[in-house]
N, C-alpha and C positions, 0 to 999 in steps of 0.2 A: 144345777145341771152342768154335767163339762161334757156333753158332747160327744159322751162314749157309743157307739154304734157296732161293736163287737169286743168280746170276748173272748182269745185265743186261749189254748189250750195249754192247762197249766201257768195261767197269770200270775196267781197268786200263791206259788208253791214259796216263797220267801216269808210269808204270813200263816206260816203253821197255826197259829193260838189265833187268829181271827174270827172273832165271835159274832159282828154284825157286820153285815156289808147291804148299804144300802143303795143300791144302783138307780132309783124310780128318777120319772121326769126324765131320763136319754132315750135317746131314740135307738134301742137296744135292735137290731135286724139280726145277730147270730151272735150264740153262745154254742162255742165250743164243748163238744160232750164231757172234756174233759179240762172243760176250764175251772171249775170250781174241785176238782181230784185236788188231797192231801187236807181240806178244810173242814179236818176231824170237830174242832170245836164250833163250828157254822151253827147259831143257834138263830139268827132273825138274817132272811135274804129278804131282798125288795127289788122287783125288778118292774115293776108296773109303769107303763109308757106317760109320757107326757100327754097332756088332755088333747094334746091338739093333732099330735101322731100316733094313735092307735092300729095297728098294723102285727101283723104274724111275725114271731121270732123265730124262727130256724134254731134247732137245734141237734 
């Protein structure tokens, strides 16, 4: 876990060929609609909250 609790817009426009991003276990509160835009090769996302902070993510 590192503690990520949002996602802005366009984070990962540096990581075009990024194929697995696995976010689970952060306590994720908002992702940006257009945070994961450009991550044409995105084949496995994970964003599933830690057990102990299950809560709505905004998006």
């Amino acid at each position: 876990m590192n503690n990520i609790t949002e996602l802005p817009a366009n984070v990962f426009t540096s990581l075009p060929y990024l194929e697995e991003l696995r976010m689970a276990g952060n306590d994720l509160t908002f992702i940006h609609p257009e945070a994961l835009s450009g991550l044409h090769q995105l084949k496995v996302l994970s964003v599933a909250p830690s057990a102990d902070h299950r809560r709505k993510v905004e998006c």
